[in-house]
Residue, then its C-alpha position, 0 to 999 in steps of 0.5 A: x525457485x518455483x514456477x509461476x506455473x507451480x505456484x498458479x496451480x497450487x492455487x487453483x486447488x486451493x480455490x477450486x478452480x482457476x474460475x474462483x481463482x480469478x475472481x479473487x485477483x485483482x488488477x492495479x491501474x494504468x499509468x493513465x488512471x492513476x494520474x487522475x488521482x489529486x493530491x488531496x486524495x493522495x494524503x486522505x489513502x496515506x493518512x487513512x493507513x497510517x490511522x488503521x495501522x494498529x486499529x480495527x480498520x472497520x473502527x477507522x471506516x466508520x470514523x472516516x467521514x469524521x475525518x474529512x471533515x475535519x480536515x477539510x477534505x484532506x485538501x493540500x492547501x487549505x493544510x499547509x495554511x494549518x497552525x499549529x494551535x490548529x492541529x492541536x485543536x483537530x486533534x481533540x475533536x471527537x469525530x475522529x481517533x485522538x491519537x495526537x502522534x497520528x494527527x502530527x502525521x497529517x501536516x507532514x505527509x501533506x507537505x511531502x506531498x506538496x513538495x513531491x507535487x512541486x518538481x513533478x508536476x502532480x504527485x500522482x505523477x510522481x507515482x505513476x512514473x515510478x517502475x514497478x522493477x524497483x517498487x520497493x525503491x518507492x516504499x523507501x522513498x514514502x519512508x524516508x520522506x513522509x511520516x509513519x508510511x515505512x514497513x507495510x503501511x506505504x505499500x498498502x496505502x499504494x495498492x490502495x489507491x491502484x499503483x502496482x506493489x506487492x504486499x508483504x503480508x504474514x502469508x507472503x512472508x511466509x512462503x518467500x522463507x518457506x523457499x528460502x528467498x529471505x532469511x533475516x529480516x524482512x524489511x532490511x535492504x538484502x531481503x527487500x532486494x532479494x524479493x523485489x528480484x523474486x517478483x521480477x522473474x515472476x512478471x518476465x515469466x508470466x506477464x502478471x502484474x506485481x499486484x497479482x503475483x503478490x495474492x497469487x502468492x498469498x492464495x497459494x499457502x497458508x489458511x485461506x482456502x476459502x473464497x476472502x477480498x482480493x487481497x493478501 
């Protein structure tokens, strides 16, 4: 395994500099901040990476205040009083994607949420008390429970909204097999494991956080030696 130094050095060449390295990195929400979040703005970040996966996300930005209005803000309540015939109707109109099976995710991840909210107190709550040690203990949670949040699609609706997670981008994956870390599938329970325990040792050696370490990682290998948004 190499160190955090190796990796950090590697990616400053790559970037020209620890200064434009910097720039690039970003930095996840404290506890505090996250628990500001509402319920409502928890499902508009689920529903929003559930529509841009398998999308050009420029399309799904462009639609997005066709959607909240639609849906009335996302707001929890409003949704769980939602009928069926409802939601069918919503999911015709032309303000946003009509891809049904998507819509039907919306009145699901809205009720986890309310449900989540119910023995927490908040969702944001339930979030933000999750360690960032087992996180991937959280993204088979958002899979188990909610509808359409498994493979990357949960973990970047939660970097999304500032909960610290690594993100198994193409060029993550690429480095964790290239130092052999995993070797089957990605998202199976021996390989998960086995990444969560790489970045573990990664934050205990450099007190980063997981969000860092994960475009630390990304900026390190692959193409992308020119300056990019800080992300994966």
């Amino acid at each position: 395994m190499e160190s955090f130094k190796e990796i950090y050095q590697r990616a400053c060449e790559r970037k020209l500099g620890e200064q434009n390295l910097r720039l690039l990195i970003s930095t996840p929400l404290t506890k505090q901040e996250l628990l500001s979040h509402s319920d409502s703005l928890w499902l508009e970040a689920f529903t929003k990476k559930v529509f841009q996966s398998g999308f050009y996300w420029s399309v799904i930005n462009a639609k997005w205040p066709g959607f909240k209005e639609v849906f009335w803000q996302f707001d929890i309540d409003a949704l769980l009083m939602m009928s069926p015939e409802q939601l069918e109707e919503k999911s015709q109109d032309e303000r946003i994607i009509r891809n049904f099976k998507k819509v039907q995710t919306i009145p699901h991840n809205c009720y986890m949420i309310y449900e989540v909210a119910q023995k927490h107190g908040s969702f944001a709550k339930f979030i933000a008390d999750w360690p960032e040690d087992n996180i991937i203990g959280l993204w088979a949670e958002l899979k188990k429970q909610g509808a359409r949040l498994g493979g990357n699609t949960g973990p970047y609706a939660l970097r999304a909204m500032g909960k610290d997670t690594f993100i198994l981008s193409r060029d993550v994956e690429s480095y964790l097999r290239a130092h052999k870390i995993i070797d089957g599938g990605l998202q199976t329970k021996k390989s998960l494991t086995a990444i969560q325990s790489f970045f573990n040792k990664l934050v205990e050696e450099s007190g980063w956080s997981l969000t860092a370490l994960s475009q630390l990682i990304a900026y390190s290998v692959g193409d992308n030696y020119v300056n990019v948004e800080g992300n994966e």
